[in-house]
C-alpha positions as MATLAB code, in Angstrom:
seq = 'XXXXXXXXXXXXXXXXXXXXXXXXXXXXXXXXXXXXXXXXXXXXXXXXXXXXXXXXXXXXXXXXXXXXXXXXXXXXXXXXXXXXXXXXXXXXXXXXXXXXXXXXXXXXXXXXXXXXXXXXXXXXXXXXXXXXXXX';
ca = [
     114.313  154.544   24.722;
     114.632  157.567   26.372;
     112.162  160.474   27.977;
     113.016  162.904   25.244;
     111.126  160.948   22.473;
     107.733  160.942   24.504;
     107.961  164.463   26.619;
     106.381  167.448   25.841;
     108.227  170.088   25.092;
     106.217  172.998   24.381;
     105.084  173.548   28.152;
     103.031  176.408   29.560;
     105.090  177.795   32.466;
     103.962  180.831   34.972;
     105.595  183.355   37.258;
     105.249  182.684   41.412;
     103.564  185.520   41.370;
     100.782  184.738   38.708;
      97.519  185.316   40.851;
      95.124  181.671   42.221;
      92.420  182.973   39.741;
      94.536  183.548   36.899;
      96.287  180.086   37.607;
      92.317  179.136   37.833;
      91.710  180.548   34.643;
      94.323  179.283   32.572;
      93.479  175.758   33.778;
      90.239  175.840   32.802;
      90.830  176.886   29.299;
      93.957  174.035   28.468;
      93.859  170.755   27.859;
      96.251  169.234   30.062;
      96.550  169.324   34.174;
     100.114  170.647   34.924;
     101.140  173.892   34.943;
     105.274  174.054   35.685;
     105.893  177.581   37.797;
     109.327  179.144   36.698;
     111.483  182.210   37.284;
     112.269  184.551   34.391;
     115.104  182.406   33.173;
     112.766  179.170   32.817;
     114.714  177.765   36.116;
     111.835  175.602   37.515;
     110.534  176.832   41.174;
     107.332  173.923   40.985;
     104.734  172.547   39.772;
     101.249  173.268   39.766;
      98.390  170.208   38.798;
      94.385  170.508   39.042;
      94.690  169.359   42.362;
      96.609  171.684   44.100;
      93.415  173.948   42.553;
      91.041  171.960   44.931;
      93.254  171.690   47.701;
      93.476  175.053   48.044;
      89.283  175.409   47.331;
      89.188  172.592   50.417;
      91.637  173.688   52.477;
      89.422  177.180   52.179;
      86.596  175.050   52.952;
      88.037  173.355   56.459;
      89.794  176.469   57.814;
      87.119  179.271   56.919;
      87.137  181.526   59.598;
      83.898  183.523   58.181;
      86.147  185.342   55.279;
      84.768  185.086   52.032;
      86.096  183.338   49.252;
      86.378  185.987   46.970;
      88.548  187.802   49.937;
      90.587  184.524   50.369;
      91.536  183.804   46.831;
      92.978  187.177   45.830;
      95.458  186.607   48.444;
      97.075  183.181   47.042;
      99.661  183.118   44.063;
     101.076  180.564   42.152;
     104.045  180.263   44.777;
     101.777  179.290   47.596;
      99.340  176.659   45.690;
     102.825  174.935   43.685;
     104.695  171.918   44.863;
     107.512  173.219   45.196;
     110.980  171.902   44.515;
     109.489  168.544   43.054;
     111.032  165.167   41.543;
     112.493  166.074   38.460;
     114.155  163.799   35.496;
     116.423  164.901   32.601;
     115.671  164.033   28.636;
     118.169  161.056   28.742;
     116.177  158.563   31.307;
     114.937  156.189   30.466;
     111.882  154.918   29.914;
     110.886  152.490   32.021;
     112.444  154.306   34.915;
     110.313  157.643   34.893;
     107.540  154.989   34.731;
     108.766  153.240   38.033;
     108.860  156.748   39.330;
     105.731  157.654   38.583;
     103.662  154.886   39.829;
     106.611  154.376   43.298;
     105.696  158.061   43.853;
     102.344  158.633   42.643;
     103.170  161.525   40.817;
     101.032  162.402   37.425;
     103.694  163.988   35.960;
     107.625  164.579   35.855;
     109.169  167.795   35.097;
     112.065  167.419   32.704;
     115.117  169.657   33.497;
     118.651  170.113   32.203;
     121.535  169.969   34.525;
     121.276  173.865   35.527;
     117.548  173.433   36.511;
     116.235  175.200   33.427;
     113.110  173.455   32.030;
     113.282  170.862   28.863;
     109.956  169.639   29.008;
     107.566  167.696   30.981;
     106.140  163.696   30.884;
     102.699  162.677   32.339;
     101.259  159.368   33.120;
      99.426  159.688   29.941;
     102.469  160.439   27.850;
     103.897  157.064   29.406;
     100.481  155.178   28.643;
     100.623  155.779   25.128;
     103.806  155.043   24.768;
     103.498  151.411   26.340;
      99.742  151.442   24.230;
     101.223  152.166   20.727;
     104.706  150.511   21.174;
];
């Protein structure tokens, strides 16, 4: 069985230039932990999770300088808080394999792209836990 039967494929994608408190905002408000950052042609740039959020709130925390966080934030977009470039897989593998992926690269999720880059969908750890729950 292939990725395409479990993936999402209504994802919520943002612009690199989508503000940290927007991406903040938005996060708070959906169910899920992933955000996938894309370019206006839905070619993926990265991939943003809750905890790029708190690295960013730490990394804020270790480096302060005396600025204030509400000066800090406004400065960060979506571009500098993303992974960028990160481990993608395409609808037709496998299974098991995105699984081994997963858990080999302790990634929560897996980006699902076509062979141009454009975005298909995305799998989570979750997605894969159901599917080896109910099957």
């Amino acid at each position: 069985m292939t990725i395409k039967t479990i993936m999402t494929s209504d994802v919520l994608t943002m612009k690199p230039d989508v503000p940290f408190e927007k991406v903040q905002e938005v996060m708070r408000k959906v169910p899920f932990h992933h955000i996938l950052v894309a370019d206006d042609n839905k070619k993926l740039l990265g991939v943003i999770s809750d905890r790029d959020l708190m690295s960013q709130v730490s990394k804020y925390i270790s480096d302060n300088n005396g600025e204030s966080f509400t000066d800090f934030l406004p400065r960060l977009s979506a571009a500098d808080i993303m992974t960028a470039d990160p481990v993608t897989i395409d609808q037709d593998t496998p299974i098991d394999a995105a699984s081994i992926l997963l858990l080999e690269k302790n990634f929560s999720c897996l980006p699902v792209v076509n062979s141009t880059g454009h975005i298909d969908g995305i799998v989570t750890w979750k997605d894969l836990l159901k599917y080896y729950v109910y099957h």
